[in-house]
C-alpha positions in Angstrom: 94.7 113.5 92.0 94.6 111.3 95.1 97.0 111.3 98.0 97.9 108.2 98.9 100.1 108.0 102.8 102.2 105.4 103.5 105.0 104.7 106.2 107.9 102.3 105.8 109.6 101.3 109.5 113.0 100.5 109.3 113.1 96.1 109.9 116.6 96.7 111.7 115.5 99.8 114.1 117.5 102.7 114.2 116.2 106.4 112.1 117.3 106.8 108.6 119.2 110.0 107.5 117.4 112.4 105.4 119.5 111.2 102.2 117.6 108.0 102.9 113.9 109.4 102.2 115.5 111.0 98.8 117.2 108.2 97.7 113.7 106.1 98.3 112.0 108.5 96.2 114.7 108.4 93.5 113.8 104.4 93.6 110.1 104.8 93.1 110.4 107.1 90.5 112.8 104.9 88.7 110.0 102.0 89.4 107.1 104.9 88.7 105.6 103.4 84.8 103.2 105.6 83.3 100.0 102.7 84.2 100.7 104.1 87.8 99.8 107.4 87.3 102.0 109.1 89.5 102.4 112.9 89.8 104.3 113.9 92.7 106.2 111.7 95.8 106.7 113.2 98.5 109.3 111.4 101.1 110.6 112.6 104.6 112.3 110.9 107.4 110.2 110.0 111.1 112.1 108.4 113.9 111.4 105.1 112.8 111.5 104.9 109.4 109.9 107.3 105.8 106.8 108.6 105.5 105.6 108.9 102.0 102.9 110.4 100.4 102.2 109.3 96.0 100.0 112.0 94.5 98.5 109.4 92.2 96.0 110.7 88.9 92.9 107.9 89.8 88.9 108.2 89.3 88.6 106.8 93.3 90.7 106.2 96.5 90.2 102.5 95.5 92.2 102.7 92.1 95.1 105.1 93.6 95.9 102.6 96.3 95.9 99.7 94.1 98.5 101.4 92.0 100.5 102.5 95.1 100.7 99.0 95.9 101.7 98.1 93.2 104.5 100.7 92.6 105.9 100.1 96.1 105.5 96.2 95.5 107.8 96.8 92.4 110.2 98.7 94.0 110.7 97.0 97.5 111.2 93.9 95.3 113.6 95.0 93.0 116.4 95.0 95.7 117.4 98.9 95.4 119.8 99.8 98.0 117.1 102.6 99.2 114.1 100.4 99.3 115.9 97.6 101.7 115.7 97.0 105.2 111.6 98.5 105.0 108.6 97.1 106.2 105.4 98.5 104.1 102.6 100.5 106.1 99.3 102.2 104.2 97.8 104.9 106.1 95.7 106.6 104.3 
């Protein structure tokens, strides 16, 4: 299992409430198709947005962050009321 960190900031500035980083999770599981291999999410608030951490079952760091991008591709785009208003940052 691979742990794969992202941050999304907040495009209008201004810190989400803590219902924000669960509903966000609720989205990317709903988004989460078994090809992603995802095992946990972890979601919190930060001052300027959600940090996020996908616990992603990959043979490499390579293959776990392609399907994170993927996932949160999929589920920024689908126009979720959770996943708006974010721009995307990997970190780890």
């Amino acid at each position: 299992m691979v742990p794969v960190g992202l941050s999304l900031t907040r495009t209008g500035g201004g810190a989400p409430e803590e219902s924000h980083a669960h509903a966000l999770a609720d989205t990317l599981w709903a988004h989460a198709a078994p090809e992603y291999a995802i095992e946990h999410i972890r979601a919190w608030t930060q001052p300027d947005g959600i940090g996020i951490t996908l616990f992603i079952r990959a043979a490499s760091v390579g293959i776990a962050h392609a399907r994170a991008e993927r996932l949160m591709a999929a589920a920024l785009a689908s126009g979720a009321a959770a996943a708006r208003g974010y721009s995307l940052t990997f970190l780890s």
